[in-house]
C-alpha distance (Angstrom), angle and dihedral (degrees) to the residues before:
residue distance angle dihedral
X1 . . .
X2 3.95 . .
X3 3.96 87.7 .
X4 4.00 90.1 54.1
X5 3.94 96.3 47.5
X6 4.05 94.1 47.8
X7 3.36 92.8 44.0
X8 4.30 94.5 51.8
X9 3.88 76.5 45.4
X10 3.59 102.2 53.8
X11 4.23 83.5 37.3
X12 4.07 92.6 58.7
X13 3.89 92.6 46.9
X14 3.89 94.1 41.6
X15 3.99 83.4 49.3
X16 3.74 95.0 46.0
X17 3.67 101.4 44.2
X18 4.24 90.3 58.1
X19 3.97 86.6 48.8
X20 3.56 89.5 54.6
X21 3.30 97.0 41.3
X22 3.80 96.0 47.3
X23 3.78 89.4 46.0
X24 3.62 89.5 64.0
X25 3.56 98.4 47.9
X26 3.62 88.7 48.2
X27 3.84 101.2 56.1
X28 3.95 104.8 11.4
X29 4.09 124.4 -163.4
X30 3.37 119.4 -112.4
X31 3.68 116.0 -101.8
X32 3.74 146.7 -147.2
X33 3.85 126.4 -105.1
X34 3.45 87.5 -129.0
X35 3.23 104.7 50.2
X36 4.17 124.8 76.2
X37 3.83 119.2 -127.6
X38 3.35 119.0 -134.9
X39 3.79 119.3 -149.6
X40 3.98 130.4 -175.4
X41 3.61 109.6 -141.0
X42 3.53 119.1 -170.1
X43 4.01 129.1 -172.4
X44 3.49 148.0 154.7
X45 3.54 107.2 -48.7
X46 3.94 90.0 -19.3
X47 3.86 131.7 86.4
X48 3.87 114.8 179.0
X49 4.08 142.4 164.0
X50 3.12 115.8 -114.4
X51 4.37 121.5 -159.2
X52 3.71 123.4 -155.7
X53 3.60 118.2 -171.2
């Protein structure tokens, strides 16, 4: 039973993370010029950080 209800709770914040994540690449804020964007770019067989200034 306790395997079951962590894994449906590890599921829904898997799940949620990507939709927020994809939401904000989808319709970005506006940002400051002097501020630096950060950006999480993922790939095959590559994950990186990406700054935007």
């Amino acid at each position: 039973m306790t395997d079951v209800a962590l894994s449906i709770a590890v599921s829904v914040v898997v799940v949620d993370s990507i939709d927020r994540y994809l939401e904000k690449e989808r319709y970005p804020k506006e940002f400051s010029k002097d501020r630096i964007s950060w950006k999480l770019q993922v790939g095959p067989g590559t994950i990186g950080l990406r700054g935007t200034f």
